[in-house]
Residue frames as qw, qx, qy, qz and C-alpha x, y, z in Angstrom:
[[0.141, -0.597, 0.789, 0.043, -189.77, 87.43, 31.01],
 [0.898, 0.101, -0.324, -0.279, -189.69, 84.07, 29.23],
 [0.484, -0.504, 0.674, -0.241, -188.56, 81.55, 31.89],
 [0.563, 0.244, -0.788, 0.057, -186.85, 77.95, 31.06],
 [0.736, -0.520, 0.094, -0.424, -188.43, 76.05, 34.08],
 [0.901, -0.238, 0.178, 0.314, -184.92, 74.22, 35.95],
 [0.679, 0.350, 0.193, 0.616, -182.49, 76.48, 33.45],
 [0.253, -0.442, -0.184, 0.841, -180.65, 79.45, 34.35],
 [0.221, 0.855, 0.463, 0.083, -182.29, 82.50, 32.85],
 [0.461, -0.026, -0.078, 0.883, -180.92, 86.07, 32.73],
 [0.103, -0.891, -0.430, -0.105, -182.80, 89.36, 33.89],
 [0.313, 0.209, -0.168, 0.911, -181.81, 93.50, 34.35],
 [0.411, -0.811, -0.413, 0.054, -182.17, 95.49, 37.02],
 [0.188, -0.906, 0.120, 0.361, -181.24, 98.92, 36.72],
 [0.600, 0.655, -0.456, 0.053, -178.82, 97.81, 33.27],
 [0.192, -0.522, 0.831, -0.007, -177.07, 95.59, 35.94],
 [0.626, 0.285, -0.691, -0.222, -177.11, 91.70, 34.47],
 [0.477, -0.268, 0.641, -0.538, -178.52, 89.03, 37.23],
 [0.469, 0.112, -0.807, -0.340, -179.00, 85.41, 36.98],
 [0.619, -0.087, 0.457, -0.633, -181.71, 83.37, 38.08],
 [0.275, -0.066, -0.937, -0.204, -183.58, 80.14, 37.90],
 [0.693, -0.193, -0.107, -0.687, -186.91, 78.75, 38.30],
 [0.177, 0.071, -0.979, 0.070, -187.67, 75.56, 39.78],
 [0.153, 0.413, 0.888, -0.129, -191.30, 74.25, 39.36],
 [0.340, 0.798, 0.417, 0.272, -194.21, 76.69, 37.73],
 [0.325, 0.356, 0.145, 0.864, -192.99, 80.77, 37.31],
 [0.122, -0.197, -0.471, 0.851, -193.35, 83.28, 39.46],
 [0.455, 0.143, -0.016, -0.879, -196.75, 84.86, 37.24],
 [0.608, -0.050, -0.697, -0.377, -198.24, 81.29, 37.29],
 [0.726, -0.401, -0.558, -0.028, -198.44, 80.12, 41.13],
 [0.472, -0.867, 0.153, 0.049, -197.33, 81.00, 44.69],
 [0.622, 0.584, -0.319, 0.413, -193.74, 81.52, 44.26],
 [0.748, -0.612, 0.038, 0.254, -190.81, 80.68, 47.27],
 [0.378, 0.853, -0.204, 0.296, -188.26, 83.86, 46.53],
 [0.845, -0.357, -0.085, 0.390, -184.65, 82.87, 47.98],
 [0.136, -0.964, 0.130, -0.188, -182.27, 84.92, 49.10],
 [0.763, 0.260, -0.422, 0.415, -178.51, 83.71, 49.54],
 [0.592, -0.676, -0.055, 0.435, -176.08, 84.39, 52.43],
 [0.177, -0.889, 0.193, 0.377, -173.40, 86.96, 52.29],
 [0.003, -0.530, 0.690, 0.492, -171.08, 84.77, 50.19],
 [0.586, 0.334, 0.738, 0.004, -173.51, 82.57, 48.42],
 [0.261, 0.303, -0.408, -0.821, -175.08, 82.54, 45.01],
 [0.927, -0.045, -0.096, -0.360, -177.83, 79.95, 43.21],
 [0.623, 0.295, -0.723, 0.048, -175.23, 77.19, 42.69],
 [0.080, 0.129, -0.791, 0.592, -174.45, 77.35, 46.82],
 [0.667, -0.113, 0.258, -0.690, -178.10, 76.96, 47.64],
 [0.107, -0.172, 0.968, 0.148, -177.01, 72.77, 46.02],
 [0.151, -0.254, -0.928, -0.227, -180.26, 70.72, 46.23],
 [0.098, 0.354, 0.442, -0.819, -182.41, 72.88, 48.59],
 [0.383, 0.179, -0.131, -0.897, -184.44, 75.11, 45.92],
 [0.607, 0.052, -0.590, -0.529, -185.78, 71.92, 43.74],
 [0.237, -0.275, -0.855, 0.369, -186.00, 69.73, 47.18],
 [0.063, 0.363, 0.602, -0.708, -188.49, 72.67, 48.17],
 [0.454, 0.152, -0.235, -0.846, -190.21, 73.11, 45.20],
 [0.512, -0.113, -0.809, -0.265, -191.32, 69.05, 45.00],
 [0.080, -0.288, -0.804, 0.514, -191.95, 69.19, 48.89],
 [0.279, 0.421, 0.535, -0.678, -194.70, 72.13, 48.82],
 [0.499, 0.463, 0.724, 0.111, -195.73, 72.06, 45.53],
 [0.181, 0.954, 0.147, -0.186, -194.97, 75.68, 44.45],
 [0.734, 0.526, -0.113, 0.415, -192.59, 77.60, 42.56],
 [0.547, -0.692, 0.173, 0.438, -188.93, 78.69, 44.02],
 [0.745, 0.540, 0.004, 0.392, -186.86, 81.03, 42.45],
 [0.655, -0.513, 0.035, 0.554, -183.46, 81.90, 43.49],
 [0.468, 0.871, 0.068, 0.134, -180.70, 84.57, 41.95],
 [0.668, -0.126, -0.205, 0.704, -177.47, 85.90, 42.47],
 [0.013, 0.992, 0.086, -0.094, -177.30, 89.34, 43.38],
 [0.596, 0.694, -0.227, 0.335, -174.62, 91.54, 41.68],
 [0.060, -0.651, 0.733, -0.187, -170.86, 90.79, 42.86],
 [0.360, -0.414, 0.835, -0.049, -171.79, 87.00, 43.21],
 [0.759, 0.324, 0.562, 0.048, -172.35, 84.06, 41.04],
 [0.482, 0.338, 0.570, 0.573, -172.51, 84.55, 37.32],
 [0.200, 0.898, 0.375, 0.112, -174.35, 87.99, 37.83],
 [0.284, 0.863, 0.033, 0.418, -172.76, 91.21, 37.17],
 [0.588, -0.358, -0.426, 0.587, -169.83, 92.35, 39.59],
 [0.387, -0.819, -0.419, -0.057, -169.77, 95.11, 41.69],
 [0.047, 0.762, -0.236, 0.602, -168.22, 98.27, 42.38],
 [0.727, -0.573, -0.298, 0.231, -166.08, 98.20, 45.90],
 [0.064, -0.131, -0.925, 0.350, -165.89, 98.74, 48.55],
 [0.200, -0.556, -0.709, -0.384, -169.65, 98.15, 49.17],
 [0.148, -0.566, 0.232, -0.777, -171.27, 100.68, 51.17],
 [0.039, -0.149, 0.819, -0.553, -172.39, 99.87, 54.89],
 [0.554, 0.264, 0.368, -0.699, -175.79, 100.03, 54.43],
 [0.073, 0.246, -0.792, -0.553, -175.66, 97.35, 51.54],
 [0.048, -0.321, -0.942, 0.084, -178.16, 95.16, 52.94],
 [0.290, 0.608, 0.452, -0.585, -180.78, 98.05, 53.52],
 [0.335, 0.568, -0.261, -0.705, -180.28, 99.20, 49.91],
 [0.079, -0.007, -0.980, -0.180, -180.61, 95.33, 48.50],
 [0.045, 0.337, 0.794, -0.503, -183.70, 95.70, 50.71],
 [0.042, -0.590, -0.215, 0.777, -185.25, 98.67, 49.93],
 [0.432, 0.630, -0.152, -0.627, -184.67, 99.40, 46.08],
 [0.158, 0.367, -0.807, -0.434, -182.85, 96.63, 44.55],
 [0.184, 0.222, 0.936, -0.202, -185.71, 93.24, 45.88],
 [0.456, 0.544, 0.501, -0.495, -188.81, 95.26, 45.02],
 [0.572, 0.551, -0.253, -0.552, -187.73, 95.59, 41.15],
 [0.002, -0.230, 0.959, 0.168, -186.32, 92.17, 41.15],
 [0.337, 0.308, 0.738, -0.498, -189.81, 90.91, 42.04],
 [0.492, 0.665, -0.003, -0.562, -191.35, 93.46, 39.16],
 [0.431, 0.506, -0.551, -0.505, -189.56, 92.13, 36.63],
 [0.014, -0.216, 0.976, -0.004, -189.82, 88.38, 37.66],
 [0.303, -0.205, -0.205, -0.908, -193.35, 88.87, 37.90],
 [0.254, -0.052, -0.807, 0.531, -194.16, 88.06, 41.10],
 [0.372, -0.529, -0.501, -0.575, -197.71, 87.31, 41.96],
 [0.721, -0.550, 0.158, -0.391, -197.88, 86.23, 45.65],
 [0.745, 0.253, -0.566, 0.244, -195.42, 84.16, 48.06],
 [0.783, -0.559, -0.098, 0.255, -192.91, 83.66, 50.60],
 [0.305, 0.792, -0.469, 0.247, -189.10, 85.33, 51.32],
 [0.905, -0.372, -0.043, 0.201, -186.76, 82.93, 52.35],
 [0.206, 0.833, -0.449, 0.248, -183.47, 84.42, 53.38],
 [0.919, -0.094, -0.138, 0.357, -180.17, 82.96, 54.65],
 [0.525, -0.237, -0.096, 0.812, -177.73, 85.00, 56.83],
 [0.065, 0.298, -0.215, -0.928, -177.66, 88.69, 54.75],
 [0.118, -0.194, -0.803, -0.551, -180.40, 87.09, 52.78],
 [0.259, -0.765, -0.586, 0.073, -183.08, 87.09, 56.09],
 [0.109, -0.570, -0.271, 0.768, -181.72, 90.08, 57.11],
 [0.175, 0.029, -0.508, -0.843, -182.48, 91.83, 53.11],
 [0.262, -0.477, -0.802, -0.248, -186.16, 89.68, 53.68],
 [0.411, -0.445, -0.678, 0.417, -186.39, 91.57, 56.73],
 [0.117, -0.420, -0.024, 0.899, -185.59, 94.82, 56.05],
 [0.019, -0.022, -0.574, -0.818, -187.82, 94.44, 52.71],
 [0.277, -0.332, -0.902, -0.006, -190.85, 93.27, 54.54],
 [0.181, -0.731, -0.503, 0.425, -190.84, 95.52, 57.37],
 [0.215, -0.309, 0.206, 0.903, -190.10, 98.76, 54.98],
 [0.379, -0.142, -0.524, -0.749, -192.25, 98.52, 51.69],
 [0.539, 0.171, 0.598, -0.569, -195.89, 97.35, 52.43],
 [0.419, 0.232, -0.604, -0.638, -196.27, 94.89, 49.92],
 [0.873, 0.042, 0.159, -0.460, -199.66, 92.10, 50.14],
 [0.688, 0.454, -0.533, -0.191, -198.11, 90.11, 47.64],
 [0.224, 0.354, -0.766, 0.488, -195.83, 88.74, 50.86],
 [0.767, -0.541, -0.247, -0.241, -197.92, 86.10, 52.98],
 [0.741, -0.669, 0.037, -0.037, -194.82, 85.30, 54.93],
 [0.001, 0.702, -0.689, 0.181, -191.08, 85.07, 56.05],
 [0.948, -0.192, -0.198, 0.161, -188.77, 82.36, 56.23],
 [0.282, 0.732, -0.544, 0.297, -185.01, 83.48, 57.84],
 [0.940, -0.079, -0.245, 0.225, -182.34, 81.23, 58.46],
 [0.767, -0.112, -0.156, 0.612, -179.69, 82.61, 60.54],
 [0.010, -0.941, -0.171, -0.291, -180.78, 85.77, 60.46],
 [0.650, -0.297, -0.255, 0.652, -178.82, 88.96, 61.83],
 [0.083, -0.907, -0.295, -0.290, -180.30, 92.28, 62.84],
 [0.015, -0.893, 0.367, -0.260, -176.48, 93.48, 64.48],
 [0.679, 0.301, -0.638, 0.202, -173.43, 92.25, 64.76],
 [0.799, -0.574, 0.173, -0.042, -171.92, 90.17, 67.75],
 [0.119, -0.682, 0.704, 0.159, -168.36, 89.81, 68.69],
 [0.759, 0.168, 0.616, 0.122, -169.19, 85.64, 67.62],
 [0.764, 0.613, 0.202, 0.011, -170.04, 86.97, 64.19],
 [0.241, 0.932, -0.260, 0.081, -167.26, 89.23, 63.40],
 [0.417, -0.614, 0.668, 0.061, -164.47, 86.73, 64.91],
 [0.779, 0.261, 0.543, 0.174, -165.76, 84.22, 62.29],
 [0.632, 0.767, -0.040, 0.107, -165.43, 86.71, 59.23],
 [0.037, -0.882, 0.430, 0.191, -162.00, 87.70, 60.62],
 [0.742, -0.142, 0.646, 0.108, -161.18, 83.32, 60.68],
 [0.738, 0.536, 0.409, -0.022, -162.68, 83.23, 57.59],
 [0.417, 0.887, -0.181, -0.082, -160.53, 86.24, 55.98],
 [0.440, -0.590, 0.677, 0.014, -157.64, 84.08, 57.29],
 [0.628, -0.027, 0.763, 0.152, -158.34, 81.36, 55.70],
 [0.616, 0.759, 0.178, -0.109, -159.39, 83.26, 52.33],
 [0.200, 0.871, -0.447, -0.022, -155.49, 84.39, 51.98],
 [0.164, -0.614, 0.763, -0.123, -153.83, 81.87, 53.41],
 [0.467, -0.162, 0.866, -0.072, -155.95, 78.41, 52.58],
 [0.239, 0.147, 0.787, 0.549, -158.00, 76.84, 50.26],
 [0.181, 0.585, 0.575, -0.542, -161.29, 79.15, 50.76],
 [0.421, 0.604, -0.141, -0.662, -160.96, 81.32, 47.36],
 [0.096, 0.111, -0.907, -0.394, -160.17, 78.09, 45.57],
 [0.129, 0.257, 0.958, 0.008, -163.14, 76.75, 46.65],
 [0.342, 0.686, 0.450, -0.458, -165.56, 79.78, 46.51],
 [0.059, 0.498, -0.459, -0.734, -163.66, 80.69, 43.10],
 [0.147, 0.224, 0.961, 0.072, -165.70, 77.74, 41.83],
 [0.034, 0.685, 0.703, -0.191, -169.06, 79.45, 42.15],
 [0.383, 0.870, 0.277, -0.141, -168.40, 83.26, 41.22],
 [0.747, 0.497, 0.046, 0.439, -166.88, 84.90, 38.33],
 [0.004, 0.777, -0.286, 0.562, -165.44, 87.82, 40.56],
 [0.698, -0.432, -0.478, 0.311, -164.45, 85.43, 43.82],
 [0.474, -0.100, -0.388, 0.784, -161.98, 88.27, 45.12],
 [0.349, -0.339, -0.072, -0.871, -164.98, 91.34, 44.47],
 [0.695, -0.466, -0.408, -0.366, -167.62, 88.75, 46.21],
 [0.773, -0.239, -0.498, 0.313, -165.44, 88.10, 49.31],
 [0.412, 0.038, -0.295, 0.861, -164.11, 91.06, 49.67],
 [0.267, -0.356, -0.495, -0.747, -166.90, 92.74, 49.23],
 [0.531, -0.625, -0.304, -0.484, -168.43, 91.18, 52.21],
 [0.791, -0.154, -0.353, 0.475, -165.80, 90.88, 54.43],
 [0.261, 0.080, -0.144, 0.951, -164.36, 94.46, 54.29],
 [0.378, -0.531, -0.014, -0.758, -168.22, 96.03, 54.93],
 [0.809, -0.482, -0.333, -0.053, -168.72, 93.56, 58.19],
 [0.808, -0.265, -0.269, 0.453, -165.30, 94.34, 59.35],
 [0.115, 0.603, 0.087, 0.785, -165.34, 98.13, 58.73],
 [0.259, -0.115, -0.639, 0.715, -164.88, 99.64, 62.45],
 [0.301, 0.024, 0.083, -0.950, -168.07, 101.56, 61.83],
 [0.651, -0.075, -0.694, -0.298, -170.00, 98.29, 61.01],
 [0.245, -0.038, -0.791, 0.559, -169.74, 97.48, 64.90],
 [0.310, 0.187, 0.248, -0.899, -172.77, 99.99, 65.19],
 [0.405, -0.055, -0.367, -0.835, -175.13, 98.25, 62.71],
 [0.211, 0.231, 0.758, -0.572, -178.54, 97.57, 63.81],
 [0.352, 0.004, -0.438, -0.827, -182.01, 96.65, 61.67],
 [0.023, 0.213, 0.816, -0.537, -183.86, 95.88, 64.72],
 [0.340, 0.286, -0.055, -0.894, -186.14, 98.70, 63.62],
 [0.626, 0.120, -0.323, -0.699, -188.17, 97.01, 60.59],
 [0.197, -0.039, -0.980, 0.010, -188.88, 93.86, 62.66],
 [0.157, 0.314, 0.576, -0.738, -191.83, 95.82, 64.38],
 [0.311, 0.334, -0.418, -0.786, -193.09, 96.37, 60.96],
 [0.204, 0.146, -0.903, -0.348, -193.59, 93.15, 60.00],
 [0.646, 0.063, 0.461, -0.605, -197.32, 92.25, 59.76],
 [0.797, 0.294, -0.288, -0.442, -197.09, 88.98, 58.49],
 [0.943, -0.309, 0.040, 0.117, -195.76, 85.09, 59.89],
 [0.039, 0.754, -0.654, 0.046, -192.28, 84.68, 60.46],
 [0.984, -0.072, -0.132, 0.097, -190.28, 81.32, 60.49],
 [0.206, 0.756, -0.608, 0.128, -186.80, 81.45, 61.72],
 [0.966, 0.097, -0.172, 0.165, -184.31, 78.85, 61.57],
 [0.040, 0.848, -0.493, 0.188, -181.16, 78.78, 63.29],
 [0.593, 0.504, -0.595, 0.202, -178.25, 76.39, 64.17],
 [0.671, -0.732, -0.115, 0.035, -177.72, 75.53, 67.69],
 [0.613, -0.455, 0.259, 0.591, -173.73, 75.99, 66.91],
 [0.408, 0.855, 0.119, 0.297, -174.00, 78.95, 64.24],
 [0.528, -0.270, -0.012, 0.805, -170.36, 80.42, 64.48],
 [0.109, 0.329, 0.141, 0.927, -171.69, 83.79, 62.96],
 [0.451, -0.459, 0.142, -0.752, -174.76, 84.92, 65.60],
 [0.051, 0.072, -0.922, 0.377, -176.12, 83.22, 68.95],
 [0.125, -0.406, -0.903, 0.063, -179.56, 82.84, 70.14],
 [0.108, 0.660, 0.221, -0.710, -180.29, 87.07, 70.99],
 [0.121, 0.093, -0.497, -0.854, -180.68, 86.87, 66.82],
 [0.147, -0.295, -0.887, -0.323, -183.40, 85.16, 67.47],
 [0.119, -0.455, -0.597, 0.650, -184.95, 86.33, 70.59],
 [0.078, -0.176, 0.150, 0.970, -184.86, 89.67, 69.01],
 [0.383, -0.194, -0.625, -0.652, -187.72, 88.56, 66.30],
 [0.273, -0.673, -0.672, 0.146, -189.94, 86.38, 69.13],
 [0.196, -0.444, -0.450, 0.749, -189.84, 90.09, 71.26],
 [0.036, -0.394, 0.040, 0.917, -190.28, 92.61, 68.57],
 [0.351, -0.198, -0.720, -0.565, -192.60, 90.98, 65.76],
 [0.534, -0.054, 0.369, -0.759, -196.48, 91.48, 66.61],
 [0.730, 0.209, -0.337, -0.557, -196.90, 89.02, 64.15],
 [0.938, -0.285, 0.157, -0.121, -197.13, 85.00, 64.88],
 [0.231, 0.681, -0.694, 0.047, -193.18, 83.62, 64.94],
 [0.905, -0.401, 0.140, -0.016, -192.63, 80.47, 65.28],
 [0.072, -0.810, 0.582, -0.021, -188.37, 79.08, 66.22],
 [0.996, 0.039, 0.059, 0.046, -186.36, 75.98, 65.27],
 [0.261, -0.639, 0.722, -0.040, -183.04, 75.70, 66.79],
 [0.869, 0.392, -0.299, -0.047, -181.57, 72.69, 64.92],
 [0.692, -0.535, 0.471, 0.111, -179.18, 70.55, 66.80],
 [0.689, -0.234, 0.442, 0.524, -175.81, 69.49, 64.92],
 [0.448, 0.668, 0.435, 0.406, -176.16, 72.30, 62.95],
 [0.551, -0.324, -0.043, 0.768, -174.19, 75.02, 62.26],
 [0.245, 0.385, -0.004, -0.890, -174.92, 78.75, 60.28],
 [0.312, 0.147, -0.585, -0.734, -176.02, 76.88, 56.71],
 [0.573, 0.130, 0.734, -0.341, -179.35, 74.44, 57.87],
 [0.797, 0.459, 0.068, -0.386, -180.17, 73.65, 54.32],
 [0.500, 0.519, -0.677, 0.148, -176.49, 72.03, 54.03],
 [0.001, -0.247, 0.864, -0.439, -175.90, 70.82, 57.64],
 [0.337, 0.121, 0.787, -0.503, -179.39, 69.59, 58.21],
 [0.011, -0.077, 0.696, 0.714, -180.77, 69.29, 54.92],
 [0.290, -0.203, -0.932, -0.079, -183.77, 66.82, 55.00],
 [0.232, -0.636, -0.571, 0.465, -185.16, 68.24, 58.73],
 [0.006, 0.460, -0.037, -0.887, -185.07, 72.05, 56.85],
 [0.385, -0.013, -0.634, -0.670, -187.18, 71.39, 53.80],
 [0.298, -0.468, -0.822, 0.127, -189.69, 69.49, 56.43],
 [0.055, -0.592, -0.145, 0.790, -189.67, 73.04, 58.88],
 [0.235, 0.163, -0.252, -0.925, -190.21, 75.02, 55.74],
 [0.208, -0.196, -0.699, -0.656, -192.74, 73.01, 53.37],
 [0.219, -0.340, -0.909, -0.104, -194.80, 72.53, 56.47],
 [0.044, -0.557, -0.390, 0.732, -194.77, 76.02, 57.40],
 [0.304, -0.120, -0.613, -0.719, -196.02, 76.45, 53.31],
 [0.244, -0.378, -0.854, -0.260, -198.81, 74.40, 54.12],
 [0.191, -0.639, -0.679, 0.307, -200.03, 76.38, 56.65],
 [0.084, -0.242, 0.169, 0.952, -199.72, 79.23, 55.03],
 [0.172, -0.066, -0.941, -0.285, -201.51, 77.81, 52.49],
 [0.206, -0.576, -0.774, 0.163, -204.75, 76.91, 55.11],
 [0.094, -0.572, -0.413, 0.703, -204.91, 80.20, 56.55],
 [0.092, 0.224, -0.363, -0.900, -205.19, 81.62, 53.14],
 [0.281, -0.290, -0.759, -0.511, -207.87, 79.37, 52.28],
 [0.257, -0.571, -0.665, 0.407, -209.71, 79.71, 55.78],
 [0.067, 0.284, 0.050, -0.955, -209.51, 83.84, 54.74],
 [0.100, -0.080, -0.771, -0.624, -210.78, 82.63, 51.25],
 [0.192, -0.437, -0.869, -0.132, -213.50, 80.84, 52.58],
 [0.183, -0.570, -0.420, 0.682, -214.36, 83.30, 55.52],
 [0.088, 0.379, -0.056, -0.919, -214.98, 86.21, 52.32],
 [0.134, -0.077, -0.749, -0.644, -216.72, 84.20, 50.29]]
């Protein structure tokens, strides 16, 4: 893949049409910080974040839209329940392949940590030194599922699809899309508790102290069930998005859990040499 370094690119996966960007060297040139959006995100909604974390740690971040949101390809609905495990599972490990991903981080947001999570603790791939998830959610809580219902309220009835119509080319496939598989009476059951035991590699998680979509047992979950080291930042005046509501104090938390990535790799380094 020839990559425009700051310029949107375009890449297939499976014949389906996905945009992306780079920000600072290319994934087959340095460590590389792979983002993951939230449920109704895409790059554009990720604002200043990606290129604020590529100057803080010094590596490359690339971001994408997965199909149904942004500019990439839209998407057959309704989506199936198990979207997020199949994002996980088949669609993340050929994105990687074809971006040519050498070694890094996943950073996810909302559906994004939970797709980092489920890809982490499933495949067994080296390549992954560590996890970043914001706002994670490994099964739903009456909190979340009263926001999406607010939210579908305010998609029909206020200015919400104006504003997310801005951002993708299918607003009513990308909303609905994730609205109708969270609120699907059989959705009450899901649970991807399971591939957090998996996970043999750090964890960051970030969360809100006033996230209106999960409470504090999203976290918990990860300290109880990961063998690996986890460490937890609970952000005061901050609400599901910490790279919007707390900008500044989230690009600190992350680049300085880079850096120690970062050491421990060189402390292995040194330790084989």
């Amino acid at each position: 893949m020839e990559w425009i370094v700051d310029k949107p690119v375009e890449f297939s996966v499976d014949d389906v049409r996905l945009e992306g960007r780079c920000f600072g060297p290319p994934p087959g040139e340095a460590d590389t910080i792979v983002m993951l959006h939230e449920g109704l995100g895409c790059i554009a909604l990720w604002r200043a974040f990606p290129s604020a974390l590529a100057k803080a740690t010094g590596q490359g971040v690339f971001c994408y839209s997965r199909q149904g949101y942004g500019g990439s390809d839209t998407i057959p609905l309704p989506r199936p329940l198990y979207y997020m495990t199949d994002e996980g599972l088949r669609i993340l490990p050929k994105v990687l392949d074809e971006i040519g991903f050498q070694r890094g981080t996943l950073l996810g947001h909302s559906d994004g940590a939970s797709i980092a999570a489920i890809y982490a603790g499933g495949l067994q791939d080296h390549r992954i030194r560590g996890l970043v998830l914001m706002a994670p959610h490994f099964f739903t809580e009456q909190r979340g599922l009263a926001s999406i219902e607010e939210a579908g309220r305010l998609y029909e009835t206020g200015d919400l699809r104006k504003r997310l119509a801005k951002y993708h080319k299918d607003v009513d496939g990308a909303f609905r899309g994730w609205k109708d598989a969270w609120l699907h009476p059989e959705f009450k059951d899901w649970d991807i508790t399971e591939p957090l035991a998996y996970l043999r590699m750090p964890v960051l998680v970030i969360q809100g102290e006033d996230d209106q979509y999960g409470t504090r047992a999203q976290v918990d979950v990860v300290v109880d069930d990961v063998y690996s080291p986890v460490d937890v930042e609970m952000l005061s005046n901050c609400r599901h998005s910490p790279h919007i509501d707390q900008p500044e104090q989230t690009v600190k938390i992350v680049a300085e859990y880079i850096w120690r990535l970062q050491r421990i790799e060189k402390a292995r380094s040194d330790v084989a040499a």
